[in-house]
C-alpha positions as CSV (number, residue, x, y, z in Angstrom):
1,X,-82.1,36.9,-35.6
2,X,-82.7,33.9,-33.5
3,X,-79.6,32.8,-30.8
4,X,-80.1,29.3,-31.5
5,X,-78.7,26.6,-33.9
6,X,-81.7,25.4,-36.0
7,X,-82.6,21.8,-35.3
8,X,-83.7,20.3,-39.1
9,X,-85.0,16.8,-38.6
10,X,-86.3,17.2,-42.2
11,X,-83.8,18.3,-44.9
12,X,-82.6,14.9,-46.7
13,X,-78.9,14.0,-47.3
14,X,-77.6,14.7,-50.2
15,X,-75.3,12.2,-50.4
16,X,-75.6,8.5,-48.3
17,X,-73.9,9.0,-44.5
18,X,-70.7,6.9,-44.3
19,X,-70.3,4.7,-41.2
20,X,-67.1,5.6,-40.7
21,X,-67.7,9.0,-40.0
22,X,-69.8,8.4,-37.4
23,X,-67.6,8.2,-34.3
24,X,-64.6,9.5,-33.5
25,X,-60.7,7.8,-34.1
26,X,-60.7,7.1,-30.9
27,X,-63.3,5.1,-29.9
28,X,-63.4,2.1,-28.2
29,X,-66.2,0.3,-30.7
30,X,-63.6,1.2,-33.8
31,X,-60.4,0.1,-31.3
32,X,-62.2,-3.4,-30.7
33,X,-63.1,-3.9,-34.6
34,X,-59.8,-2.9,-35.6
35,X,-58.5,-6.0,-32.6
36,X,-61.1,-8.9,-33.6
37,X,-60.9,-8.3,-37.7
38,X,-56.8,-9.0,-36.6
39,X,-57.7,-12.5,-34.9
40,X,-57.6,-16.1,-36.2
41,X,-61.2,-16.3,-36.5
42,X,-60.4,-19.9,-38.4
43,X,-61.9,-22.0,-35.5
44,X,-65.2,-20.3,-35.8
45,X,-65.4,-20.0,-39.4
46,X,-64.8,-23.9,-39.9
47,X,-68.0,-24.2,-38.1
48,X,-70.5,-22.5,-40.7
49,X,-71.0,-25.3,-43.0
50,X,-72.4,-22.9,-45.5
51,X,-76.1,-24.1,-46.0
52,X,-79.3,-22.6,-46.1
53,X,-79.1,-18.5,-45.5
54,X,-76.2,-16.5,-45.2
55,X,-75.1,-16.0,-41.6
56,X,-73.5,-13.2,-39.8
57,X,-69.7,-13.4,-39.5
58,X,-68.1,-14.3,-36.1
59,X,-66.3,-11.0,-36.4
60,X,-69.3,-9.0,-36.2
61,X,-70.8,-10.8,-33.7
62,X,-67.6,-11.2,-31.3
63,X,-67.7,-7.2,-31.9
64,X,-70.9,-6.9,-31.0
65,X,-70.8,-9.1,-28.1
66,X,-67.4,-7.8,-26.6
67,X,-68.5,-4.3,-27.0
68,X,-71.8,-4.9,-25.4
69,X,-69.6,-6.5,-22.7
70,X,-67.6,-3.5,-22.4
71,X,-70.6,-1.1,-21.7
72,X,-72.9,-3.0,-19.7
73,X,-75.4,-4.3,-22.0
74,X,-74.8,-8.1,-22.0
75,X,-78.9,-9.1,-22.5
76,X,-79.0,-11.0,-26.2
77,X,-81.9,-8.8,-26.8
78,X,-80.5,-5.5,-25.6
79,X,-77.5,-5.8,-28.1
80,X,-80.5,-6.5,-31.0
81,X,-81.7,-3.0,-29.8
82,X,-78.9,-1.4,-29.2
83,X,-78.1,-2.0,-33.5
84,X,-81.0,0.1,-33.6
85,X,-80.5,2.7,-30.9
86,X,-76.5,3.2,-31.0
87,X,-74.1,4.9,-33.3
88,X,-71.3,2.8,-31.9
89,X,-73.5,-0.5,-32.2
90,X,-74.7,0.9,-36.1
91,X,-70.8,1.3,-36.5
92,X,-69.7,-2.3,-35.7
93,X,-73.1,-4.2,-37.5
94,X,-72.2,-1.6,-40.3
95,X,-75.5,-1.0,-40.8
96,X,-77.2,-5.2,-40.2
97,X,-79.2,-5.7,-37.3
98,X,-78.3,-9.6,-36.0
99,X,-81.6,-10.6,-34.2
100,X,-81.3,-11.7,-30.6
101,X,-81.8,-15.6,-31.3
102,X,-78.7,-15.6,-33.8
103,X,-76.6,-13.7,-31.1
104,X,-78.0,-16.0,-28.0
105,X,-76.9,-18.6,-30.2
106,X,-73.3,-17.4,-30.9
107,X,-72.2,-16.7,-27.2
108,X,-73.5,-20.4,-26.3
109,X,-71.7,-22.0,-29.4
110,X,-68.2,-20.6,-29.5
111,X,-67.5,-20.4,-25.5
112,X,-64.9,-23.1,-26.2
113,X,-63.4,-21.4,-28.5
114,X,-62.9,-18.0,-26.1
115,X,-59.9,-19.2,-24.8
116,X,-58.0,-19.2,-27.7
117,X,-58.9,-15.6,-28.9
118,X,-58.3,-14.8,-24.8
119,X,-55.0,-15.0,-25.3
120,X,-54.8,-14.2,-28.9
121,X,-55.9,-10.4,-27.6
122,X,-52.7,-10.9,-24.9
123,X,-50.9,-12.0,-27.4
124,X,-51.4,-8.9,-29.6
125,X,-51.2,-6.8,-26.6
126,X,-47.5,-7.6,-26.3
127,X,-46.8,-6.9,-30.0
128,X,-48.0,-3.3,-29.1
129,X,-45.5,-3.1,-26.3
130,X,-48.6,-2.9,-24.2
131,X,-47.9,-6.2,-21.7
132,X,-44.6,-8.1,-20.5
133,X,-45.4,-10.2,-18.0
134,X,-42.9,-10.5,-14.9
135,X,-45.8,-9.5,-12.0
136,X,-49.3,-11.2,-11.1
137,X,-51.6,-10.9,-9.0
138,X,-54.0,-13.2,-8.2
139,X,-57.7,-12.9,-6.4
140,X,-60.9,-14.1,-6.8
141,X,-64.5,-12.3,-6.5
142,X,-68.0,-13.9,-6.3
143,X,-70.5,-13.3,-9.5
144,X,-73.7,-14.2,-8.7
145,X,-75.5,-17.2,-10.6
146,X,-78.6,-17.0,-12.8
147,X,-80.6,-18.4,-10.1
148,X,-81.9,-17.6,-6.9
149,X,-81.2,-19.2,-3.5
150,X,-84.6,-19.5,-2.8
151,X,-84.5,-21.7,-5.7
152,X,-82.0,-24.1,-3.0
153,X,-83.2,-27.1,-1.5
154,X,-80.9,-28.4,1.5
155,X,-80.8,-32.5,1.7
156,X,-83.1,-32.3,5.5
157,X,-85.6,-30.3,3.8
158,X,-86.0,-32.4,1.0
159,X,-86.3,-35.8,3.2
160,X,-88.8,-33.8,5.3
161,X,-90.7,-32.9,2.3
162,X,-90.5,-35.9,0.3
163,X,-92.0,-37.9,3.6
164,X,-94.3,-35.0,3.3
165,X,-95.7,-35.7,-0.2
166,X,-95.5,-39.6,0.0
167,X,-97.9,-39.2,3.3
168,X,-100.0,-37.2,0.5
169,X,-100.3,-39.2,-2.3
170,X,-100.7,-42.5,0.2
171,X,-104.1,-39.9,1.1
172,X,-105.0,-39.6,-2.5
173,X,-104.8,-43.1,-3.5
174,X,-107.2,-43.9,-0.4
175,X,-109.8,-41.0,-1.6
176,X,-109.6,-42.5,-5.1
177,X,-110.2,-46.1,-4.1
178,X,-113.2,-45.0,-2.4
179,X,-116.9,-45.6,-4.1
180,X,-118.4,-42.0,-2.2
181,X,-115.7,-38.9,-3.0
182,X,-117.6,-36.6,-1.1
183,X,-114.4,-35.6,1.1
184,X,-113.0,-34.3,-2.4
185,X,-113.2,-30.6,-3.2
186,X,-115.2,-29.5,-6.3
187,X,-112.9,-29.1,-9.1
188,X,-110.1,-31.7,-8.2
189,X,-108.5,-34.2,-10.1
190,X,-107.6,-36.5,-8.3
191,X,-105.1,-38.5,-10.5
192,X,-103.8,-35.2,-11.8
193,X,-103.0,-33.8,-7.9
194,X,-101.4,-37.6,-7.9
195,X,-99.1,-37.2,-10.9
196,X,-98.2,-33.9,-10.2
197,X,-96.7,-35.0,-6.6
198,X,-95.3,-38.3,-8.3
199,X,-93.2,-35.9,-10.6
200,X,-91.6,-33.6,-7.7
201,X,-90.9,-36.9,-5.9
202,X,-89.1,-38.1,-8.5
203,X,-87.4,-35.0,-9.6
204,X,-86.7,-34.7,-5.9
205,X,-84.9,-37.9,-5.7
206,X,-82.9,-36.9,-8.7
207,X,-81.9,-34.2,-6.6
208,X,-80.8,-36.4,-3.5
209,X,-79.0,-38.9,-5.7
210,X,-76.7,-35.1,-7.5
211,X,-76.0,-34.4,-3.6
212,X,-75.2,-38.2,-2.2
213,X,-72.3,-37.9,-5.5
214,X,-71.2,-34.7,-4.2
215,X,-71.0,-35.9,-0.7
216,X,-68.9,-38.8,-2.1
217,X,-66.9,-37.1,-3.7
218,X,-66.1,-34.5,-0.9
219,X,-65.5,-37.5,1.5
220,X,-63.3,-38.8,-0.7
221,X,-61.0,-35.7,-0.5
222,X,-61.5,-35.0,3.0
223,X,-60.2,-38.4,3.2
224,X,-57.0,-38.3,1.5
225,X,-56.6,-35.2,3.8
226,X,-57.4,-36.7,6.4
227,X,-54.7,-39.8,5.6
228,X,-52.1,-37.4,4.7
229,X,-52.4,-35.5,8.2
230,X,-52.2,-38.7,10.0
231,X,-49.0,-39.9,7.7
232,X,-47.6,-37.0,9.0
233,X,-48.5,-37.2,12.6
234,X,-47.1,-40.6,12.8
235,X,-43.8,-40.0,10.6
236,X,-42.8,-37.3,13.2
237,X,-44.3,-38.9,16.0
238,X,-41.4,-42.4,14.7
239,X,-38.4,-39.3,14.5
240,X,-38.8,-37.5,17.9
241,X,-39.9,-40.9,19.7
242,X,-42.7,-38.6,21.3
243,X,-46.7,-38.5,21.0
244,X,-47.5,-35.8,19.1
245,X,-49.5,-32.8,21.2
246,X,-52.9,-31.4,20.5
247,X,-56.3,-33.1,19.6
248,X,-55.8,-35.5,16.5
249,X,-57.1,-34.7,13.3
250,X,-61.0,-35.6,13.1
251,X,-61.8,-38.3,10.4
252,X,-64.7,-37.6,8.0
253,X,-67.7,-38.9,8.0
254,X,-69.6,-39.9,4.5
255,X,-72.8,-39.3,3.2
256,X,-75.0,-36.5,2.8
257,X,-75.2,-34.0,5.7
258,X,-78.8,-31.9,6.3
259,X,-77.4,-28.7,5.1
260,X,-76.1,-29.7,1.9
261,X,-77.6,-28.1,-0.8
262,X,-78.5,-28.1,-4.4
263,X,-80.3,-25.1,-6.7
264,X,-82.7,-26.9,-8.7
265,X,-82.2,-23.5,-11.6
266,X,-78.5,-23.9,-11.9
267,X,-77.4,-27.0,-9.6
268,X,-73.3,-26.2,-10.5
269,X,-73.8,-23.3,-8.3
270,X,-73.2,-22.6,-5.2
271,X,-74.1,-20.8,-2.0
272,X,-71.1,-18.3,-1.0
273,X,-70.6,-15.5,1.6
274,X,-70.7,-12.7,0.0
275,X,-68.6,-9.4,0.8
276,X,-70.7,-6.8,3.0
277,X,-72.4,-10.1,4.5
278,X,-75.0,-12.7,3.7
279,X,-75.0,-15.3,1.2
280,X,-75.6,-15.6,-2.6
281,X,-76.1,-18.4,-5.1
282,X,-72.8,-17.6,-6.7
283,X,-70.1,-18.9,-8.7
284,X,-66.0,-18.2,-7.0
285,X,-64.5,-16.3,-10.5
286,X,-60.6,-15.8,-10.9
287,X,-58.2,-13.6,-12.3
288,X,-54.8,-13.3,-12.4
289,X,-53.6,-9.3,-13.3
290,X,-50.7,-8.4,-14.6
291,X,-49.2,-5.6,-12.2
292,X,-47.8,-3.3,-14.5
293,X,-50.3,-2.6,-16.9
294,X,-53.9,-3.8,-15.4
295,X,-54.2,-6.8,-18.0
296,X,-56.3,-9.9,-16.9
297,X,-54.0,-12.9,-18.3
298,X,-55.4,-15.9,-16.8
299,X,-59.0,-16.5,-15.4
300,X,-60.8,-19.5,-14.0
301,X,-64.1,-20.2,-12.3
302,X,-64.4,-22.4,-9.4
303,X,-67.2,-24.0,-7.2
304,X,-65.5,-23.3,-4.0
305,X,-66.2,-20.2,-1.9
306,X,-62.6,-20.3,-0.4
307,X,-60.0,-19.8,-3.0
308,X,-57.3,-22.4,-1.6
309,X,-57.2,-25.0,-4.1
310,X,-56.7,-22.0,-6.8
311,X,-53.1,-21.5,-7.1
312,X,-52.2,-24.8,-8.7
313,X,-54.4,-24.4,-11.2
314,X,-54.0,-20.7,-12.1
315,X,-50.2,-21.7,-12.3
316,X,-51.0,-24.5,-15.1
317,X,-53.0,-21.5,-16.9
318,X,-50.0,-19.5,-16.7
319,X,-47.2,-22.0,-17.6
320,X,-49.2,-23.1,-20.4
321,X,-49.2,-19.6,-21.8
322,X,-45.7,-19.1,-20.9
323,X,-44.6,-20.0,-24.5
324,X,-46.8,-17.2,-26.5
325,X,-46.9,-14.6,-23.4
326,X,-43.7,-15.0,-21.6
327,X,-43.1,-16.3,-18.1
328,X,-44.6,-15.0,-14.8
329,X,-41.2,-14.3,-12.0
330,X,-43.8,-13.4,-9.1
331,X,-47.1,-14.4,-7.8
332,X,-48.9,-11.7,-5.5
333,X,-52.1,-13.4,-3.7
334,X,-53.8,-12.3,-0.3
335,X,-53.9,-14.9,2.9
336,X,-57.2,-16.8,1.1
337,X,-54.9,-18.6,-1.1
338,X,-52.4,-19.3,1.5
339,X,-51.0,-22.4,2.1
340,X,-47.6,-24.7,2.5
341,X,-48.6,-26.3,-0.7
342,X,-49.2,-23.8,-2.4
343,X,-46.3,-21.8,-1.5
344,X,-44.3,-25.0,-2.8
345,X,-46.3,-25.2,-6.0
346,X,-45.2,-21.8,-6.7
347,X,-41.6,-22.1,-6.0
348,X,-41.7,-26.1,-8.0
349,X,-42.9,-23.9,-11.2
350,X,-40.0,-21.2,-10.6
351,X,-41.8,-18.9,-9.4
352,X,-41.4,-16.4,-6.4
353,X,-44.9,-16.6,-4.4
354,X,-45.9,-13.3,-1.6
355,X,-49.1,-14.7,-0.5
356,X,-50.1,-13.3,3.3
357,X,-50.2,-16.3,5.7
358,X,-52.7,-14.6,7.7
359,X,-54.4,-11.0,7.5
360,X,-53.1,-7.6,8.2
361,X,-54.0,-5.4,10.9
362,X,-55.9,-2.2,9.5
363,X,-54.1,0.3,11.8
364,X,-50.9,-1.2,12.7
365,X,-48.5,0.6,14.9
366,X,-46.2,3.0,12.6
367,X,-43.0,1.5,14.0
368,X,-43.6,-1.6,12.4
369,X,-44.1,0.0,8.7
370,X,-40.4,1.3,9.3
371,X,-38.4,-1.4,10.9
372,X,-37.2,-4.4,9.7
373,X,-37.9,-8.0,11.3
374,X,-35.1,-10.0,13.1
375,X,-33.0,-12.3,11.0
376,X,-35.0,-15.9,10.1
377,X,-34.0,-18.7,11.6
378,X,-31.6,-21.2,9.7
379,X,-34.8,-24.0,9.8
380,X,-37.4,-22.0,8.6
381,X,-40.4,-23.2,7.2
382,X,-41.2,-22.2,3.6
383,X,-44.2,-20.4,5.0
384,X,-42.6,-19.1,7.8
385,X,-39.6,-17.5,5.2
386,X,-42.4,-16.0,3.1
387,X,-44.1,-14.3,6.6
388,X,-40.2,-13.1,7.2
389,X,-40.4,-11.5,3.7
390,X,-43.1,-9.5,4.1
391,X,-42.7,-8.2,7.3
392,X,-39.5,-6.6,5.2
393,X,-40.4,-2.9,3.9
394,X,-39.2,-4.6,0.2
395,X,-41.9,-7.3,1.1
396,X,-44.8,-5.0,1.8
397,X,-44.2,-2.9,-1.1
398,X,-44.6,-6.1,-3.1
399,X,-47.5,-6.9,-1.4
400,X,-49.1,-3.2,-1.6
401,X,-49.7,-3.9,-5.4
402,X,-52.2,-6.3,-4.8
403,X,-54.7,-3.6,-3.7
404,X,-53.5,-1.3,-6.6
405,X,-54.2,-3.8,-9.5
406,X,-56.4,-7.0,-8.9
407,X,-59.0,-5.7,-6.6
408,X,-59.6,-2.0,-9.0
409,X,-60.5,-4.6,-12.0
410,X,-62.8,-6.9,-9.8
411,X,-64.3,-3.3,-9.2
412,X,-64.4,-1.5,-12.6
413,X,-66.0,-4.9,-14.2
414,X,-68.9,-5.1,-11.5
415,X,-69.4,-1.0,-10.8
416,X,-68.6,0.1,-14.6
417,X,-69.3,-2.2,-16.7
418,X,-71.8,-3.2,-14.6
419,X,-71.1,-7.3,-14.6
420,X,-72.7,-8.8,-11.3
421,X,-74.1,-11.8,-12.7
422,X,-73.8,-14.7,-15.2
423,X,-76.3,-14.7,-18.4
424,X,-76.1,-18.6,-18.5
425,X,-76.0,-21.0,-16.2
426,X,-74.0,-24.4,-15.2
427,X,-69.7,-24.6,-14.7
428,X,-68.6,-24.9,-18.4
429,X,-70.8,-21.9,-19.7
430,X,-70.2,-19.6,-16.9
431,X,-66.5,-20.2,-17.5
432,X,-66.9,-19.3,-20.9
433,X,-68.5,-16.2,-20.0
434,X,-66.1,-15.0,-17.3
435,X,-64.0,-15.4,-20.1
436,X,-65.7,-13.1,-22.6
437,X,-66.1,-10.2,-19.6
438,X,-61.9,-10.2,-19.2
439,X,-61.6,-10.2,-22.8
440,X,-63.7,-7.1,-22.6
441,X,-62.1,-5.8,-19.9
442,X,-58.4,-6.5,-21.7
443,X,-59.5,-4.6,-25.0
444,X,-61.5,-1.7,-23.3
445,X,-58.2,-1.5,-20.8
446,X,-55.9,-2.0,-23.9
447,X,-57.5,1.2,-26.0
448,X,-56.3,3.8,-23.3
449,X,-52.7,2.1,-22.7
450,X,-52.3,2.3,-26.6
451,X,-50.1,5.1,-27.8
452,X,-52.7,8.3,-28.7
């Protein structure tokens, strides 16, 4: 008698499988139907008007999608496959097979719309007892752009180049005028080498005009900075009757510099430092995590490699949810989003910021983790009171959870799920994207806090 199970790839069934037998209670594909066939679909549905062929229904493709999301497989024509390939896949399609141009289509029509069921999945989150919000914290992380930063042209290389290229074509007219082209190589055309140049001069000075507008408008804030510094300066100079020390703030200068740049692939991107060094063409994604339970409940994408013009608006994101979710009592940020106004913002939308004004030593002497700091002064500084705090043991505790909950998420979506870079390209769309990877997060997160 053989000491193996027989493997029978021929025997027929006898009756039809079921679907629903095919993976387990548990699992996360049958969690995340069970979530999306609960949401308000209406906004999507509306959208259909209903002629030609029948069309998939959003809540197989959201399933789809957010599940692909939620294992690493975010290519349009992957998840196609993977309705092929997967049980779990089979399971949510129930058996269809949505082709890769009607799932393409989906992400890029609805991202508007991925807001709303965003917080419709927090929302149900906290009717399973699953999220009350009283903690965030708050940090961004860099995700690179579909495009390459060899596909960047800085605003010197460009005027080089375009001088470059006129200096050519000026050449070519003067060989075309000419009766004898014997200086012209065999097989060249010469108003076709002239046309071709005369296109990538003028797409280049399309380029030049997108970076003299984002010069302007750069000067213009550096400006207002600028004014306000000086405001300042001379207010406190008019109260202590004395010249204020130090160098005075340096006034902006407009117009393009050389090293501004623009990605002619995705020109809303950006060149950022990247952790472990050197730069990427990259968009600046935010999250704000709820502390207790892991939850992403606000996200943003920014522009900006620094992250210090990101508290205000993650604090709109959070009032404006306040109503369905609840309010937010503490904002937990690291010394990148440190400053007086933000620390104000904070404390002008009630709530109690511990954001590092500077970074902390690695390795700091063991003393210090058990003493307590000497009493504030009585004309402290906002800042200066929140630096107080957290040299307090209660204020680094606060602090430590930072490390415990943001940063583990920023890590689990870009080593697990294996998210390092956008599918589309330009602000609006990546935005809506970074959305759709936190709502997979939040329901694959969600299915192992749920009561087993």
């Amino acid at each position: 008698m053989s000491q193996f199970i027989v493997t029978d790839r021929k025997t027929d069934y006898l009756l039809p499988p079921s679907v629903d037998d095919w993976l387990s209670q548990d699992h996360l594909a049958r969690f995340i139907v069970e979530v999306v066939d609960q949401l308000d679909l209406s906004n999507l549905t509306r959208q259909y008007a209903g002629r030609g062929s029948k069309a998939y229904h959003p809540a197989t493709l959201l399933s789809i999608m957010v599940y692909g999301y939620s294992t690493g497989i975010f290519s349009s024509r992957k998840l196609e496959r993977a309705t092929y390939d997967s049980v779990a896949f089979r399971y949510i399609a129930a058996g269809s097979h949505p082709d890769h141009d009607s799932l393409a289509t989906f992400r890029r029509r609805f991202l508007d719309e991925l807001s709303d069921l965003f917080v419709q999945v927090l929302e149900m989150a906290k009717e399973m007892k699953l999220l009350k919000l009283g903690t965030v914290c708050l940090d961004g992380t860099k995700i690179e752009a579909n495009a390459s930063r060899h596909s960047a042209l800085s605003h010197g290389h460009l005027e080089k180049l375009e001088a470059q290229l006129k200096a050519e074509v000026q050449e070519l007219f003067a060989l075309a005028e000419q009766a004898d082209q014997a200086d012209v190589p065999d097989g060249v055309s010469l108003p076709e080498e002239i046309k071709r140049r005369e296109d990538r001069l003028a797409a280049m000075a399309a380029a030049k005009g997108k970076i003299a507008a984002r010069a302007e408008e750069r000067y213009q804030r550096e400006k207002a900075e600028y004014d306000e510094k000086m405001a300042r300066r001379k207010a406190k100079e008019e109260v202590t009757g004395k010249k204020t020390g130090g160098r005075p703030p340096k006034a902006p200068k407009p117009g393009a510099r050389d090293s501004d740049q623009i990605n002619l692939t995705d020109e809303e991107s950006r060149i950022m430092p990247v952790a472990g060094g050197g730069f990427e063409q990259a968009y600046n994604a935010q999250a704000g995590v709820d502390a207790a339970t892991m939850l992403v409940v606000a996200v943003g994408v920014t522009q900006a490699p620094n992250d210090k013009e990101q508290v205000e608006p993650m604090l709109a994101t959070l009032k404006a949810q306040a109503e369905v979710l609840g309010t937010v009592e503490t904002l937990i940020a690291d010394s990148g989003f440190c400053s007086e106004k933000n620390v104000n913002a904070c404390a002008a939308a009630g709530i109690d910021p511990v954001i590092a004004p500077a970074r902390d030593e690695h390795h700091p002497d063991w003393r210090e983790r058990h003493s307590e700091p000497a009493a504030l002064p009585e004309n402290a500084t906002p800042v200066q009171a929140l630096s107080h705090r957290l040299k307090t043991q209660a204020g680094r505790a606060l602090y430590a959870l930072r490390k415990q909950t943001v940063e583990p998420v920023f890590g689990i979506i870009k080593s697990v799920m294996g998210f390092r870079r956008f599918s589309l390209r330009g602000l609006k769309k990546v935005t809506g994207e970074w959305t759709l990877v936190c709502l997979a997060w939040n329901l694959k997160r969600m299915a192992k806090l749920r009561p087993q």
